[in-house]
N, C-alpha and C positions, 0 to 999 in steps of 0.2 A: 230851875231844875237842878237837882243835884246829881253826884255822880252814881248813884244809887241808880235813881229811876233812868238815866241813861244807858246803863250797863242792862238794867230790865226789859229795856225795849228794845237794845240790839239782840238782847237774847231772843224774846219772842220774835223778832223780827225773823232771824235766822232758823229760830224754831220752825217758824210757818213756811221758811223758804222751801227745808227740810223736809217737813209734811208735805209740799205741794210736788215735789222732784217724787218724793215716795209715792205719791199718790196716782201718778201719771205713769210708772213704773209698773204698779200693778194693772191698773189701767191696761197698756198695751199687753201684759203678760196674759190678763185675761182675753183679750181680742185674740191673740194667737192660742191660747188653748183653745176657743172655741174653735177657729179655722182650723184645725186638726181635729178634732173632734168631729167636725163637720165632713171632713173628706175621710177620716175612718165609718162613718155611717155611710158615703155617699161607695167606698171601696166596699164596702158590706155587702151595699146591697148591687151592685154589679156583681160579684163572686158566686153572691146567690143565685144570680141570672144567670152566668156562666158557669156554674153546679147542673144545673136544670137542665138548662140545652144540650149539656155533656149529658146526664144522666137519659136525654130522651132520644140522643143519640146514640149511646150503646141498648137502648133497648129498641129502635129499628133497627140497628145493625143485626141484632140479635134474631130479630121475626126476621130477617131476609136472609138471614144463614141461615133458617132452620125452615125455610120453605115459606116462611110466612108473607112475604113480598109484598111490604107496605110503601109503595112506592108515594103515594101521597104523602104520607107520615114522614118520609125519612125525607123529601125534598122542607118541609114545615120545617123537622129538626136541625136539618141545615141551615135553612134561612135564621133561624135563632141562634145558632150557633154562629154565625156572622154578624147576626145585630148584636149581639152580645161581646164577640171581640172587639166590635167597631168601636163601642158604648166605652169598651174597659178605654182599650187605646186613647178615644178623644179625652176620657178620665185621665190617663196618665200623663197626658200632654199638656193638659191644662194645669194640674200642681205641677209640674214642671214650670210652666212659665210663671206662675203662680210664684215660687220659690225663684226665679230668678229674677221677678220683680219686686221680691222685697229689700 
């Protein structure tokens, strides 16, 4: 072997070390886009849930202000309106340790 092809094969050598450090880089970069990705859909759609139960709480509020006395309705609304804080909260607790586990 001459000094040629030895200079050529540390370069590939180094090349591909290069490639593979690069490649495991993106690798993990993709895995954490997704897990944000993933808990911006999962915050979506709890917001949407707590949108709702808000919204179907100001409209018993509303029938019972105004004589309508939906008392079945507004205990329903309530009860969503607590599954839906309960939902958001364990959400936020979990990317919390989430984040403090990585």
């Amino acid at each position: 072997m001459d000094v040629t092809q030895i200079i050529c094969t540390a370069v590939t050598a180094i090349a591909a070390i290069i490639v593979a450090i690069i490649g495991r880089q993106i690798t993990k970069s993709n895995k954490e886009m997704e897990l944000r990705n993933e808990r911006r859909k999962q915050e979506s759609i709890l917001s949407i849930e707590m949108m709702c139960a808000t919204m179907e709480l100001a409209v018993v509020s509303a029938n019972a202000l105004t004589g309508g006395h939906n008392n079945g309705n507004v205990e329903e609304a309530r009860q969503r309106a607590i599954k839906a804080k309960k939902l958001y909260y364990e959400f936020e607790r979990r990317v919390l340790s989430e984040e403090l586990n990585e």
